[in-house]
C-alpha positions in Angstrom: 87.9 65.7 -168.6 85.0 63.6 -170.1 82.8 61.5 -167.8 79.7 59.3 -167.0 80.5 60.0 -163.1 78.2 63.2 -162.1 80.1 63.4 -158.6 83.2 63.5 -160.3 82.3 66.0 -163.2 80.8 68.0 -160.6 83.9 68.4 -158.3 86.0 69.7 -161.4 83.1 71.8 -162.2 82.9 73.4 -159.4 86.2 74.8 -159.9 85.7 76.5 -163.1 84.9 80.1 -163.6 83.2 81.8 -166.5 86.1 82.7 -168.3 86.1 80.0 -170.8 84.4 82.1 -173.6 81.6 84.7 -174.9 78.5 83.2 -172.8 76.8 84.1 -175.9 76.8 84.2 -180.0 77.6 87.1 -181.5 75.5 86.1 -184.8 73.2 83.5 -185.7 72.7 81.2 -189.0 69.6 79.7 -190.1 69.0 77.1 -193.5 65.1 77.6 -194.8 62.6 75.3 -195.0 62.8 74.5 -198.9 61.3 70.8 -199.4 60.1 71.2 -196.5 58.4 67.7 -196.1 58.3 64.7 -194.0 61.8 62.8 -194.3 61.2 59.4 -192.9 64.6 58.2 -192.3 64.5 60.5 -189.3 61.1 59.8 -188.4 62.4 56.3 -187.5 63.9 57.6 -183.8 62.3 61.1 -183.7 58.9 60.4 -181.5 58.3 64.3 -182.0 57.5 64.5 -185.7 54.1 64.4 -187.1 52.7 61.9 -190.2 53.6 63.5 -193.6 50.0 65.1 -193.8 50.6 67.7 -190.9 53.8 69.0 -193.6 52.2 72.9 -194.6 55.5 74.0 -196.6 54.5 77.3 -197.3 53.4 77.9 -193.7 57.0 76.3 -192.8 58.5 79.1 -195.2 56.2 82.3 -193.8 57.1 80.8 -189.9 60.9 81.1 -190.7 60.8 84.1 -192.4 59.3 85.4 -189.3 61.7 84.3 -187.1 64.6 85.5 -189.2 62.9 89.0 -188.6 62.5 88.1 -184.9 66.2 86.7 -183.9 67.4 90.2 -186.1 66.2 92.5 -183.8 68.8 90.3 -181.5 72.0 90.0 -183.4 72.7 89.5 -187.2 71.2 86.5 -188.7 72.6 84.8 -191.7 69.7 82.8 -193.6 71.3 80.2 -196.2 68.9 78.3 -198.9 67.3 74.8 -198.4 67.8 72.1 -200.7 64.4 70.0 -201.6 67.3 66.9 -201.1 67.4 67.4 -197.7 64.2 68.3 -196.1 65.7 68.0 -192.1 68.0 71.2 -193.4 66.0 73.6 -191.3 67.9 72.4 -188.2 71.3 73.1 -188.8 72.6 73.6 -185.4 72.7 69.4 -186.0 75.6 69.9 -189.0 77.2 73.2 -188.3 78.5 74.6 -184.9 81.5 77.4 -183.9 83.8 78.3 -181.4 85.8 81.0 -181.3 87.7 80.9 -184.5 86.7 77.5 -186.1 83.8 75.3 -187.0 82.9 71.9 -186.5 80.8 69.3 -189.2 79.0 67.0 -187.5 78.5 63.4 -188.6 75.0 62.9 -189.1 73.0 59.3 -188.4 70.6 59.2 -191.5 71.8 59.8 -195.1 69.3 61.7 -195.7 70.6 64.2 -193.5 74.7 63.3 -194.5 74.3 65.4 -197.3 73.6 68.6 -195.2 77.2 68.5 -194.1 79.0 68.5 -198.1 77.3 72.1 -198.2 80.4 74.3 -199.9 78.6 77.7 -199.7 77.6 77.1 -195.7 81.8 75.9 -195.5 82.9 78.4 -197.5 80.9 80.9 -195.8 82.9 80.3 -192.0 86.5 78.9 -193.7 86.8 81.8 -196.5 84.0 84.7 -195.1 85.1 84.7 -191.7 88.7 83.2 -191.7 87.5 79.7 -189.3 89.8 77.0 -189.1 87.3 73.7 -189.8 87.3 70.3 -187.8 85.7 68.1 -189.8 84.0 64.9 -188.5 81.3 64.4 -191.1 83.3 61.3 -192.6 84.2 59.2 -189.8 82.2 56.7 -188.4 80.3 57.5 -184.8 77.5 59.6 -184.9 77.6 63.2 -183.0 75.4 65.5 -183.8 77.1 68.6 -182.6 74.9 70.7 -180.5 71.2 69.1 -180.9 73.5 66.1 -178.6 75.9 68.1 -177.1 74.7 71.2 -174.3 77.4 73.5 -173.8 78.2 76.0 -171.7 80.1 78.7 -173.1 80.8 81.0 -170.3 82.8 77.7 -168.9 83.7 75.5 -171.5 81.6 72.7 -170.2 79.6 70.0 -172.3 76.5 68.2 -171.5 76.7 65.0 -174.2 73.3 62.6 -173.9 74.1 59.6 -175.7 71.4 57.9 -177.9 71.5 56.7 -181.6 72.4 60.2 -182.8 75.5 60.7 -180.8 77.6 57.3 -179.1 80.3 57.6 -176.7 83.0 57.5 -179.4 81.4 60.5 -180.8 80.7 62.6 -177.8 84.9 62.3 -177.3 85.1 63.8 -181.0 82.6 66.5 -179.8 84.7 67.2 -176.7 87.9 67.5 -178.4 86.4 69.5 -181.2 84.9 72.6 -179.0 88.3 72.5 -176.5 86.1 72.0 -173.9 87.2 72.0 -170.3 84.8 69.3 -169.1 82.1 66.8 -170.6 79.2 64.8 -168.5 77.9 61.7 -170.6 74.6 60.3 -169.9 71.9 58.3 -171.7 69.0 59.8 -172.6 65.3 58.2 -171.6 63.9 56.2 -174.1 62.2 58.0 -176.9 64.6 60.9 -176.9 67.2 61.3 -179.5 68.8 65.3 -178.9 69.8 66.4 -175.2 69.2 69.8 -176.7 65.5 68.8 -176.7 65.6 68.2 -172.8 68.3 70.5 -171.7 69.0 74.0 -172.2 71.9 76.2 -170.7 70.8 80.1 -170.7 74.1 82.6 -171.6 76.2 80.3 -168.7 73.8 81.4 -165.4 70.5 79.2 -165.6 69.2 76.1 -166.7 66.2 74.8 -168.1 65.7 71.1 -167.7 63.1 67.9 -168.5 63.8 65.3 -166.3 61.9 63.1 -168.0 64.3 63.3 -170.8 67.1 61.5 -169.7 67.0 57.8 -168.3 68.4 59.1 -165.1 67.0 61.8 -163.5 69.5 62.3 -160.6 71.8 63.6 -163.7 69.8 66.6 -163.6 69.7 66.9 -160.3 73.4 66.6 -159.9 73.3 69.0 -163.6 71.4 71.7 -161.3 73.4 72.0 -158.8 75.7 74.1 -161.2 73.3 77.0 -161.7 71.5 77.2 -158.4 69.1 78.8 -157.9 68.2 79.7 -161.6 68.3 75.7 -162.7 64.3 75.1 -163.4 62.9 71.8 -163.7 60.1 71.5 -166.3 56.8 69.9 -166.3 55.6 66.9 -168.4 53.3 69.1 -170.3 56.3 71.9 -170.7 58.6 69.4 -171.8 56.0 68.1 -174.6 55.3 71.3 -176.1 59.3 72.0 -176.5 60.1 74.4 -173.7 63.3 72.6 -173.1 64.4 73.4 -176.8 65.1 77.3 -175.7 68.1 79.5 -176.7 69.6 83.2 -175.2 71.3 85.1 -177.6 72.0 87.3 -175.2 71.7 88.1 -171.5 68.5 89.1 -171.0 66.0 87.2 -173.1 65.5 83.2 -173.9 63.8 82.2 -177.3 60.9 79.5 -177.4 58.6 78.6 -179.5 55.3 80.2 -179.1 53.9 76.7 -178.5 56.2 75.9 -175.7 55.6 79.8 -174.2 52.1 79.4 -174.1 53.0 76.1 -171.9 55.0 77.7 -169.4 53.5 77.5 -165.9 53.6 80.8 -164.2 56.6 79.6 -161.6 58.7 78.7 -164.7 57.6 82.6 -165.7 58.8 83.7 -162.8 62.1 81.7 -162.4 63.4 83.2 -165.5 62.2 87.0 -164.6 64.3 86.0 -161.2 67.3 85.2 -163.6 67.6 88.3 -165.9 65.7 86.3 -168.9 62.6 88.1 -170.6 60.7 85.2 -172.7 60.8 86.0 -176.8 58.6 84.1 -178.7 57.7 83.0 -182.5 55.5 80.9 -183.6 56.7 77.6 -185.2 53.6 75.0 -185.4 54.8 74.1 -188.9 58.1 74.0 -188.3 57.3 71.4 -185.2 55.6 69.0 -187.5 59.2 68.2 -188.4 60.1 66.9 -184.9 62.4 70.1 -183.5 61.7 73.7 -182.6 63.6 76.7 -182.2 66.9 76.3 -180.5 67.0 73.5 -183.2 66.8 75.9 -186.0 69.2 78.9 -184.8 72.8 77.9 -185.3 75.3 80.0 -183.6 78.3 82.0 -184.2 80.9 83.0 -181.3 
């Protein structure tokens, strides 16, 4: 099922128990920040990302490193090398994603970011290292930018797709076919936004976190929260802004932010998570931000 209509993606929903897949990754993948540097092709619809001045490469490179170190004391981490070419490279999660068995390629909207998906050694490493089958959509024509567009669910195969000029409708159906999943909401996002993962985040299939000033409806969210009462939070203005919506849990007890978008967490947002199981892990990314994504955008996942 794939859908606009919240009622009607709600009443399947509803339905579904947790038994889709592994709620969470069992390793991670990150790119590093080599030529790290202001690419201004995505600049053009990403509001987030800084003038080319606020670029500190090296800081960039020291800030991942760290987080590498962090993220390990999780689950493995698998760092591949950057390419000066394409300077975006640090948020792979946009190119590469997994499911159980298999690995998608997204098609990317800017060219400078189309060459992140002709990678061989980032291929090879899921179709020859671990034995994936590969779906491929890096060559046709509709944009879908696998999970910075796409919020899924794991624990029960459902997809939260928002639509803007990184991911059309045509594209969110690829996306839906690709991961199997059992059900996919479509929904624009508010002006000014260009990833759902951005404004949406689903914690190991039990909580949400959720900017409603990120989509261009905000009875979506409403209708989205439903599904993970009463652990669905709603974020502030000034949380969203500093990237607390952009959070990941690699496993059940903790959720990754940036320290940034820690520090902004208002103390019933604290408390909300502590009330769902989730301790808040932290690293901090300033550099990496300049670029226009933080953390969940930089961890790519393996199931």
């Amino acid at each position: 099922m794939i859908t606009r209509d919240p009622a009607a993606f709600l009443a399947h929903a509803h339905t579904l128990a947790p038994d889709f897949g592994p709620a969470t990754a069992r390793a991670a993948f990150l790119v590093a920040p080599d030529g790290f540097r202001l690419a201004e092709q995505s600049a053009a619809d990403n509001r987030y990302m800084a003038q080319a001045a606020a670029f500190d490469a090296a800081r960039a490179s020291a800030e991942h490193r760290e987080l590498q170190r962090a993220l390990s004391a999780e689950l493995p981490v698998v760092c591949f090398a950057g390419d000066p070419q394409t300077p975006d490279a640090v948020f792979p999660n946009n190119v590469f994603a997994t499911a159980p068995g298999r690995y998608v390629v997204g098609r990317m909207r800017h060219p400078v970011r189309q060459g992140e998906a002709t990678r061989a050694d980032i291929r090879g490493f899921f179709a020859d290292v671990l034995g994936y089958a590969g779906t491929d959509l890096s060559q046709q024509p509709h944009p879908c930018e696998l999970t910075g567009a796409l919020v899924i669910d794991r624990a029960r195969g459902l997809g939260f797709c928002g639509l803007s000029e990184r991911c059309d409708e045509a594209g969110a159906r690829l996306l839906h076919a690709a991961f199997g999943l059992r059900a996919t909401l479509l929904f624009d996002l508010a002006p000014g936004e260009y990833h759902a993962n951005v404004v949406l985040a689903v914690l190991a299939g039990r909580a949400l976190l959720a900017c409603p000033g990120g989509l261009a409806d905000a009875g979506v969210v409403e209708a989205i929260a439903t599904l993970y009462a009463p652990h669905a939070i709603l974020l502030s203005a000034a949380e969203h802004a500093a990237f607390a919506g952009n959070a990941i849990a690699l496993r059940g007890d903790s959720v990754w932010m940036s320290a940034a978008a820690a520090r902004a967490l208002e103390p019933a947002t604290r408390a909300a998570l502590a009330a769902a199981g989730f301790a808040v892990r932290s690293v901090g990314l300033e550099a990496i931000e300049a670029a226009g994504g933080s953390l969940r955008c930089c961890v790519g996942e393996i199931f």
